[in-house]
N, C-alpha and C positions, 0 to 999 in steps of 0.2 A: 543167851538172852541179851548176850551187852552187842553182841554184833547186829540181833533184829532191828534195838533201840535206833542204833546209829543209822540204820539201811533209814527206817521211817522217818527218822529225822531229816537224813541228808534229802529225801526224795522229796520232803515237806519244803525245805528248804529251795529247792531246785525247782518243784512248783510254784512257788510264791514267786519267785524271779523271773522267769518266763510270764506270766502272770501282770505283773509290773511292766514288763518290758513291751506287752500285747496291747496293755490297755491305752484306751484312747485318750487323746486329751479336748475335757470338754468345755475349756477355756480357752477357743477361740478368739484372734481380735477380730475388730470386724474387717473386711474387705472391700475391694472398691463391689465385689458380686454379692456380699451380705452389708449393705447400709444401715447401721444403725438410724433408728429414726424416732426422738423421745419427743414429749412436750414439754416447752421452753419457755410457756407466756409470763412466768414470773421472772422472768430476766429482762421483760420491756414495761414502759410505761408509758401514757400518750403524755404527750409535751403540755399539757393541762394540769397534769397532775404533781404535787410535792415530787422535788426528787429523791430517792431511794438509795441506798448504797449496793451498787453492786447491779444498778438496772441502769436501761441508754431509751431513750425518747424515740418515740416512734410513731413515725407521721401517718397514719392511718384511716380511713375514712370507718372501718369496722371494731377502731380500739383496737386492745392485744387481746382478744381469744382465737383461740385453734393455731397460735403458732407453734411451731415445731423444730426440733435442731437436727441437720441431716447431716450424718457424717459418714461419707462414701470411703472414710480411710487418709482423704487429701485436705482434707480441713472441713471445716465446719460451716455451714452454709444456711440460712433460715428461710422458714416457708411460711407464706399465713394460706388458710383458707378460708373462702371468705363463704356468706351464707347462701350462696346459688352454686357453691361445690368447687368452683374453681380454685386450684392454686396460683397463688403471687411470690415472686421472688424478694425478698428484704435486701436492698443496697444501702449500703453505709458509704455516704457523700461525705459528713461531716462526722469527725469523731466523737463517738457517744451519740447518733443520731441516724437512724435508717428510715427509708421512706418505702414505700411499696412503689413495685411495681406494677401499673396500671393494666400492662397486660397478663393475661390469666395464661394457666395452662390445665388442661383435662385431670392430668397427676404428675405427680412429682417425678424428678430426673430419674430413673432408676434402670 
């Protein structure tokens, strides 16, 4: 009996390891070929508005909605969409202060 015990142990043992060593890992970071891409509009505020701790002024003709933070893996990069679909790129000229870019694009860099 004391030799079956150990056989189903060892083999228990010896599956749980393989097991472990098979399984996937499903914490992924992102890559430049999976872009994380979250919403970000409470990190701006239009230059009208009290300032915020923790937000930077943003010269916008559409306010801050529909901005977004896109991170390819190489830094962090901001997008707005404005209400006819297009996307705009966010340049930061002056620090704490980004202005849109006037020209659009169809969708984001991807």
């Amino acid at each position: 009996m004391g030799k079956s015990v150990s056989r189903v142990l060892a083999a228990t043992l010896f599956a749980g390891a393989v097991g472990i060593c098979v399984a996937p890992n499903a914490t992924a970071a992102p890559s430049i070929y999976e872009p994380s891409i979250t919403p970000c509009s409470h990190q701006f505020r239009t230059p009208f508005e009290p300032a915020r701790p923790g937000t930077s002024a943003y010269w916008s003709p559409f306010g801050t909605a529909d901005i977004v933070c896109y991170d390819a893996g190489f830094g962090v990069s901001h997008y707005q969409r404005d209400p006819g679909g297009q996307w705009h790129a966010m340049n930061q000229l002056i620090p704490g202060n980004y202005f849109i870019n006037i020209f659009g694009y169809n969708h984001l860099p991807a």
